[in-house]
N, C-alpha and C positions, 0 to 999 in steps of 0.2 A: 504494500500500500504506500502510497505517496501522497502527501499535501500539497498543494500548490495553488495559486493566485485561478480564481473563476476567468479574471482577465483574460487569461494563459491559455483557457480553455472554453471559449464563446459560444460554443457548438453545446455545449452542456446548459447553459442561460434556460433553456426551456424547460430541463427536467427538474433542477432545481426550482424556478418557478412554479412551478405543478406541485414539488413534494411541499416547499410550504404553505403556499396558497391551501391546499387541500389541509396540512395541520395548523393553518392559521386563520385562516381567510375570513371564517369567521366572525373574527372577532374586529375588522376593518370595514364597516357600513364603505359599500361603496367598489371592495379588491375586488381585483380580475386577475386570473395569470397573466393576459396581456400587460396591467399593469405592473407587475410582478418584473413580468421579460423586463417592460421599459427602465424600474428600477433596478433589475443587476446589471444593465449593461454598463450602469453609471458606477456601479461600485469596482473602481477600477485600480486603486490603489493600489500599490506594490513596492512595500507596504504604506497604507493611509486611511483615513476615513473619510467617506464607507470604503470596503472591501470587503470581499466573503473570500472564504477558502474553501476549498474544494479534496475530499479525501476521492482518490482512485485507485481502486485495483485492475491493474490489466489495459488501463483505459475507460475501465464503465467506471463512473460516478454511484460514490456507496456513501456521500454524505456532505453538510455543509457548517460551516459559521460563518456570520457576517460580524464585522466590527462598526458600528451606527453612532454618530451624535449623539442617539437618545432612545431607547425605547419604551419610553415611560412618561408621558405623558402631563400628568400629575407633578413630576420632578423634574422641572427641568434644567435644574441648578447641577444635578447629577449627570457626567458626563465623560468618557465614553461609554456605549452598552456593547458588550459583546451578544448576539442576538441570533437568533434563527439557525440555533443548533439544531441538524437534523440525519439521521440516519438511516438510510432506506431500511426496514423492517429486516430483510434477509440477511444483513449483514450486521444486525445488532448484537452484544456482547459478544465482539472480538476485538473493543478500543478502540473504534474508529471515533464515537463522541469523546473518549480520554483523549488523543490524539491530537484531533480539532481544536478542543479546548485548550491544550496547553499550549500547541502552535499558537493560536491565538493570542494566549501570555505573553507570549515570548514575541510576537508580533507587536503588541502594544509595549512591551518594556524597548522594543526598538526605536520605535515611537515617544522615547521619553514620556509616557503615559505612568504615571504613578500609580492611579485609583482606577481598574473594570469594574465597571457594574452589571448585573442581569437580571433578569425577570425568570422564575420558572414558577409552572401551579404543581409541577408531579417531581423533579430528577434534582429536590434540595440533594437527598444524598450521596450522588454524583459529585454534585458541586461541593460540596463538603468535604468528600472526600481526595479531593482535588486541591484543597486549601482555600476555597470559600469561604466568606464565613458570612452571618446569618443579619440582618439590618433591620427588616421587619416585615410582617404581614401585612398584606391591603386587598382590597377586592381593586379590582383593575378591570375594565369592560368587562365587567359579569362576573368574572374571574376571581378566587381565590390566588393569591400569587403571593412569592417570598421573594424578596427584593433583595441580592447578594451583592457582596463586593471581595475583590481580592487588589492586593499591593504587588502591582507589576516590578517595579522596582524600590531599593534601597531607600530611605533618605539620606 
């Protein structure tokens, strides 16, 4: 498996728009995957915000993170999110979300980024166990959610 910049790999734009569109979509009065396409094409950083990363085996797309301004709404003093971790279903517990995620870290400690933020309603113990740690509960469009941070780098 390999991480690498969505940039890198444009031909994928659609399927990632699909997988989270369909685990998110919901919850954005108004998403489309077209709108979806039009926003990764823009996350183009390498590395910067936005960007998403992209995990592959082989060639096929088995998962993503994006790194966003903000995914929270409510907070918007809170700033970077790391956001729209996702992992195709067949390829789930073999680390490709641990993966993602710390790529991600380590993307934003390059970025001189001190403080990630993220939203999740179900995988706090993921992030936990990743060196997350816990900030607070809030309901979020509809949503139960726990609002995480981790320290990219030192002071």
């Amino acid at each position: 498996m390999i991480i690498a910049y969505l940039a890198d790999y444009p031909q994928h734009i659609p399927t990632i728009a699909a997988w989270t569109y369909g685990e998110w979509g919901h919850l954005n009065a108004g998403d489309s995957i077209e709108r979806r396409i039009t926003r990764f094409q823009t996350y183009s950083g390498r590395p910067g915000i936005p960007m998403t990363l992209i995990a592959l085996e082989d060639e096929t797309p088995v998962g993503c993170a994006s790194l966003v301004v903000n995914d929270l709404s409510t907070h918007t003093q809170l700033t970077p999110f790391m956001a729209s971790v996702f992992v195709d279903p067949a390829y789930r517990r073999r680390g490709v979300a641990s993966a993602l995620v710390l790529q991600s870290i380590a993307t934003a400690a390059q970025l001189n980024i001190e403080t990630l933020y993220l939203i999740t309603h179900d995988r706090q113990q993921l992030y936990q166990n990743l060196g997350w740690s816990h900030v607070e509960e809030l309901t979020y469009r509809g949503e139960e959610v726990t609002l995480m941070k981790i320290r990219c780098i030192a002071n």
